[in-house]
C-alpha positions in Angstrom: 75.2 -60.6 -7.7 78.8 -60.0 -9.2 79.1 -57.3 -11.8 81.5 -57.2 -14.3 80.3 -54.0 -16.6 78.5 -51.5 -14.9 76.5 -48.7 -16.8 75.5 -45.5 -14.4 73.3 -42.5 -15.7 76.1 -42.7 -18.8 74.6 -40.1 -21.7 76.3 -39.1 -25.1 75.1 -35.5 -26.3 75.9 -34.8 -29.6 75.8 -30.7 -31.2 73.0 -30.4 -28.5 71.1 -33.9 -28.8 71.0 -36.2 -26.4 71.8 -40.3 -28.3 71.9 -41.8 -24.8 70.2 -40.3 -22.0 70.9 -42.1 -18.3 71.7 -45.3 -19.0 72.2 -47.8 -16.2 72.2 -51.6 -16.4 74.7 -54.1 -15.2 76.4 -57.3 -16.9 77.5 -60.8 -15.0 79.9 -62.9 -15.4 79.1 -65.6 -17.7 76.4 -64.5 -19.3 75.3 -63.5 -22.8 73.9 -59.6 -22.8 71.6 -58.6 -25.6 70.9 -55.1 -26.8 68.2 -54.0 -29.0 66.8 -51.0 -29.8 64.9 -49.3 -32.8 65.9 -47.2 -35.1 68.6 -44.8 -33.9 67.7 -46.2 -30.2 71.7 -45.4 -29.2 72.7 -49.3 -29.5 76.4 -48.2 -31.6 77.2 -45.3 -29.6 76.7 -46.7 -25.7 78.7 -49.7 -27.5 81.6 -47.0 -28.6 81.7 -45.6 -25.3 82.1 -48.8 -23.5 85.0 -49.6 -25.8 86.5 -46.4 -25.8 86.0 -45.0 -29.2 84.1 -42.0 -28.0 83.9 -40.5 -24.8 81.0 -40.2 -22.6 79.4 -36.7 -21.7 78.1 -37.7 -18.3 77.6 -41.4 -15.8 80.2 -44.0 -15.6 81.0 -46.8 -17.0 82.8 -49.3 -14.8 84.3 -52.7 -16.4 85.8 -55.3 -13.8 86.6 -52.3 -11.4 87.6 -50.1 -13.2 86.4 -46.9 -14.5 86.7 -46.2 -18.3 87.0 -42.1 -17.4 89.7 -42.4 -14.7 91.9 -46.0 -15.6 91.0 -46.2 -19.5 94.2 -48.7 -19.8 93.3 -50.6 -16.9 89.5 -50.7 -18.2 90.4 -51.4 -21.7 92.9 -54.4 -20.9 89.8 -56.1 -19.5 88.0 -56.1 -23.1 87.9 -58.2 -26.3 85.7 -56.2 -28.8 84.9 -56.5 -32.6 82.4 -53.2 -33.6 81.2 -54.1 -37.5 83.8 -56.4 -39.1 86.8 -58.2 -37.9 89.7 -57.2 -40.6 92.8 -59.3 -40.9 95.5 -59.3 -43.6 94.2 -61.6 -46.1 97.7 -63.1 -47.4 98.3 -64.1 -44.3 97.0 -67.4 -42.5 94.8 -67.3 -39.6 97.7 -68.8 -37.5 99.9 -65.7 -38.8 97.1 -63.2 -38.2 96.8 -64.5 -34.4 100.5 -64.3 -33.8 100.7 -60.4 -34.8 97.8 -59.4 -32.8 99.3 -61.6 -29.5 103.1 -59.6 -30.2 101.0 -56.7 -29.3 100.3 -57.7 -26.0 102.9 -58.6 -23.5 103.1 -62.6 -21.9 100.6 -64.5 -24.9 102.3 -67.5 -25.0 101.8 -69.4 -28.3 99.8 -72.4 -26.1 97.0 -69.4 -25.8 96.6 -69.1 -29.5 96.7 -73.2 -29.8 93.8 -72.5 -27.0 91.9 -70.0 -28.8 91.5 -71.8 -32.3 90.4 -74.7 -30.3 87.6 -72.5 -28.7 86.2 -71.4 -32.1 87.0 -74.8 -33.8 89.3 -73.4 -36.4 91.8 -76.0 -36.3 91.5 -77.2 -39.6 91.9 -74.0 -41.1 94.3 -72.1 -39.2 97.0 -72.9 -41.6 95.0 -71.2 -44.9 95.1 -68.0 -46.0 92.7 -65.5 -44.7 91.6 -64.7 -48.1 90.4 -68.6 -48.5 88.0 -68.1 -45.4 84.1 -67.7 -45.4 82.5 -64.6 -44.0 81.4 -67.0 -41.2 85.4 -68.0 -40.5 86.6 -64.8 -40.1 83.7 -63.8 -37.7 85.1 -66.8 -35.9 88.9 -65.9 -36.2 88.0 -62.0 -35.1 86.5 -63.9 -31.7 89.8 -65.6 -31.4 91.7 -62.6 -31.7 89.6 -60.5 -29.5 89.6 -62.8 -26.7 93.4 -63.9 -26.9 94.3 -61.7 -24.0 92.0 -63.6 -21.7 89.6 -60.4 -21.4 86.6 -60.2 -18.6 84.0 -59.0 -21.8 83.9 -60.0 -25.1 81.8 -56.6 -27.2 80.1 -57.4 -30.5 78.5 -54.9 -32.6 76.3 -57.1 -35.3 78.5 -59.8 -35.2 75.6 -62.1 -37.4 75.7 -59.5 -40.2 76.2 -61.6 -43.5 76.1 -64.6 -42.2 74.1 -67.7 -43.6 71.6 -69.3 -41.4 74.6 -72.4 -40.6 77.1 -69.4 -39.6 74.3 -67.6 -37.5 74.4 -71.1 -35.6 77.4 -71.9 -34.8 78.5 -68.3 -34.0 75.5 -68.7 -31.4 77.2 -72.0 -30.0 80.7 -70.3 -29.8 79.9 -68.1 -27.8 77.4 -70.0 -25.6 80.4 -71.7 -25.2 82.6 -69.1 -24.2 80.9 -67.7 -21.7 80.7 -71.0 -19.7 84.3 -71.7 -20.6 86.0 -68.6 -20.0 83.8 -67.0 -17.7 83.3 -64.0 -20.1 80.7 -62.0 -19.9 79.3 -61.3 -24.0 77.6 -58.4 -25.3 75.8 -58.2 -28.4 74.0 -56.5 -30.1 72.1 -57.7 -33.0 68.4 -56.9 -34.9 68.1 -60.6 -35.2 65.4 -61.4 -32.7 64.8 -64.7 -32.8 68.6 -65.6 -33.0 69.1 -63.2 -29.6 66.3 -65.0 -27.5 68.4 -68.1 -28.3 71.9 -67.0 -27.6 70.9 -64.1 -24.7 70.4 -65.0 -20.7 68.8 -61.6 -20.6 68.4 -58.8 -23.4 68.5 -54.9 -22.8 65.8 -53.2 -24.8 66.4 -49.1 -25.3 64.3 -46.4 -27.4 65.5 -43.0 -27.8 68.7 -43.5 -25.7 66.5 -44.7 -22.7 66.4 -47.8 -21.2 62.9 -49.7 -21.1 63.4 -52.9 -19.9 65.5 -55.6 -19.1 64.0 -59.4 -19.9 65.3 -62.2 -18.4 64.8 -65.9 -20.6 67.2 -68.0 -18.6 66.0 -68.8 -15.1 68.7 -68.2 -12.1 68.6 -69.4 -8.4 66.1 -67.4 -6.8 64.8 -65.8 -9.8 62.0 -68.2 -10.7 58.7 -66.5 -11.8 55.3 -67.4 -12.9 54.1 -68.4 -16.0 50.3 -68.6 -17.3 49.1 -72.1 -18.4 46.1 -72.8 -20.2 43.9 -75.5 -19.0 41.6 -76.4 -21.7 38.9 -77.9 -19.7 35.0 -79.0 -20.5 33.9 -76.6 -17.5 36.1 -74.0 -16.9 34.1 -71.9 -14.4 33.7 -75.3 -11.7 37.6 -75.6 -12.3 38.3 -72.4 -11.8 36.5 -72.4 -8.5 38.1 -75.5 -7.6 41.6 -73.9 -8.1 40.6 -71.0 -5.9 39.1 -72.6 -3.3 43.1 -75.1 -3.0 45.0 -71.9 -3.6 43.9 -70.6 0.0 46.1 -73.5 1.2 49.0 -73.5 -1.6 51.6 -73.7 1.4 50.1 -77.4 2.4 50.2 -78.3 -1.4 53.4 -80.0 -2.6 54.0 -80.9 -6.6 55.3 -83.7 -7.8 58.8 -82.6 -7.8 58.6 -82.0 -3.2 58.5 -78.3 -3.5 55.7 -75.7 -2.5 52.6 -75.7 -5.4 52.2 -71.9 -5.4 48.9 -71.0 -7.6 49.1 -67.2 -9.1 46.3 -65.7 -11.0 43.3 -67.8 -12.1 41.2 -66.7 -14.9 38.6 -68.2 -17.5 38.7 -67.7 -21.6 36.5 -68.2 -24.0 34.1 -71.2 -23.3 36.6 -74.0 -22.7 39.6 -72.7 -21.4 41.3 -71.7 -17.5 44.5 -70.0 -17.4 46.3 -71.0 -14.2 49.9 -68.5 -13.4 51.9 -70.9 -12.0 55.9 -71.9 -11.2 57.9 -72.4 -14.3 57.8 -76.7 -13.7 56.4 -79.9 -15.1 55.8 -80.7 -11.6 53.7 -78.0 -10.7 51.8 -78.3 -14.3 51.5 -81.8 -13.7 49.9 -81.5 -10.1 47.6 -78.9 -10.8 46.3 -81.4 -14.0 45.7 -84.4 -11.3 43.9 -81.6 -9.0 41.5 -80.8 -11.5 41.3 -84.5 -12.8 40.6 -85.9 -8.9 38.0 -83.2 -9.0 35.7 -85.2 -11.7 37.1 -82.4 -14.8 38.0 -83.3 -18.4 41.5 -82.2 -19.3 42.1 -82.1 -22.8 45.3 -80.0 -23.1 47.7 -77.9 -21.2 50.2 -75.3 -23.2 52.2 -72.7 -21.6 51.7 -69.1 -22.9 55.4 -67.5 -23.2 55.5 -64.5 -25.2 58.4 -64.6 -27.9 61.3 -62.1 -27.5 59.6 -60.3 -30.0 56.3 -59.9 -29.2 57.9 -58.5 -25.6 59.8 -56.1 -27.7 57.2 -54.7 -30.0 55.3 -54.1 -26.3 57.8 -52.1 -24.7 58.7 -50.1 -28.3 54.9 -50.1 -28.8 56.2 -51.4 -32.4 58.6 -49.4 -33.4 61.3 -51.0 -36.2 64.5 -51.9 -34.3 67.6 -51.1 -36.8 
């Protein structure tokens, strides 16, 4: 798929330590990025590096074809970044604060910064002083600035720090929303977990400047996987059996949705319960509950077993902290 930051082996030594060591991950179009890591994990610095504020000591860091190392300008012109907090000269209104930052760049038309407060639903207060705003406003006014030059990625170090649960929220909805409707890719990183499996398609986790994983929570074309489902059954074993014994012919098997019932692992726990892997649909769920009902079984609940974005963290840190 299309790539619009691309991380290769990049590592930051520092007086002989190594932060980041041989990072490599890729970022799409569209999509919301998470990054997590525990303490000291390397989260700030490979965020510096990919805007520039330090330099890298090996790898390559590529942003919409360009390579930060060899066409910094070019690289940096495709970038909208806020690292801590957004500052902005408080006696001045939001409007004003816009309209200095867009005379730094050449061709913003005043339309785009109409466009921009729009986006973050500032409209009402644009006109105000800066000094008036809420923590939760200016968080909102730095994404306007930092995406007023139509950039390819939008970089945000902690952008939920300070805010109240409401501001959390709707700085989650902006930017769901700007990624569908300006096609920017966002990365953030945040030690909110709970607020990151709700904004983030997918979420890069890192210890000691290494990357562990990358998890996926929003399902692409092509990319749909199995999930365990607990059957809670009155006899688990003859169920089990019976799922085995259609599995050999899954390809025959259609759900109720048309496409192919595909049955994964089978398994029995505890004395009244079968967990089935199967496709991530009510249609699949669904057909394999008739199966086992056609089959003379008592079904008395189905629940799908997802682990939360933190329990998949503490796994891969093997529960470390995260900062």
């Amino acid at each position: 798929m299309e790539k619009i930051v691309e991380l290769k082996g990049v590592t930051k030594r520092i007086s002989g330590k190594t932060i980041v060591d041989g990072l490599t991950f890729a970022v799409r179009p569209g999509e919301v990025f998470g990054f997590l890591g525990p303490n000291g994990a390397g989260k700030t610095t490979t965020i510096r590096m990919m805007v520039g504020l330090i330099s890298m000591t090996e790898g390559e860091i590529v942003i919409a074809g360009h390579s930060v190392k060899r066409e910094f300008e070019q690289a940096m012109r495709q970038v909208g970044a806020i690292v801590e907090n957004p500052e902005f000269y408080g006696f001045m209104t939001g409007y004003q604060n816009l309209l200095h930052y867009a005379r730094m760049y050449p061709d913003i038309p005043g339309e785009r910064i109409d466009e921009v407060v729009a986006l973050v639903h500032l409209e009402n207060r644009i006109h105000d002083k800066v000094k008036t705003y809420s923590l939760g406003m200016r968080q909102r006014l730095g994404v306007a600035q930092a995406i007023l030059h139509r950039p390819s990625v939008l970089v945000l170090d902690e952008p939920t720090n300070g805010l109240d649960p409401e501001g959390i929220r709707e700085l989650r909805d902006y930017l769901r929303h700007l990624a569908v409707a300006e096609g920017l890719a966002v990365i953030v990183s945040s030690h909110l977990l709970s607020e990151m499996e709700l904004m983030c398609d997918r979420v890069a986790i890192i210890q000691n400047g290494r990357l562990l994983d990358v998890r996926s929570f929003k399902e692409r074309p092509g990319e749909a996987e199995l999930v365990d489902v607990c059957f809670e059954v009155d006899m688990p074993g003859e169920a089990s059996e019976r799922l085995q014994q259609l599995r050999e012919a899954a390809g025959e098997l259609r759900d109720g949705g048309g496409g192919v019932l595909e049955i994964g692992e089978i398994r029995t726990e505890g004395s009244g319960s079968m967990i089935v892997a199967l496709p991530n649909r009510r249609e699949a769920i669904a057909r394999v509950n008739a199966l086992l009902v056609e089959g003379g079984l008592q079904v008395s609940g189905i629940r799908t077993l997802t682990k939360t974005l933190e329990d998949q963290f503490l796994e891969v840190t093997r529960g470390n902290r995260i900062v």
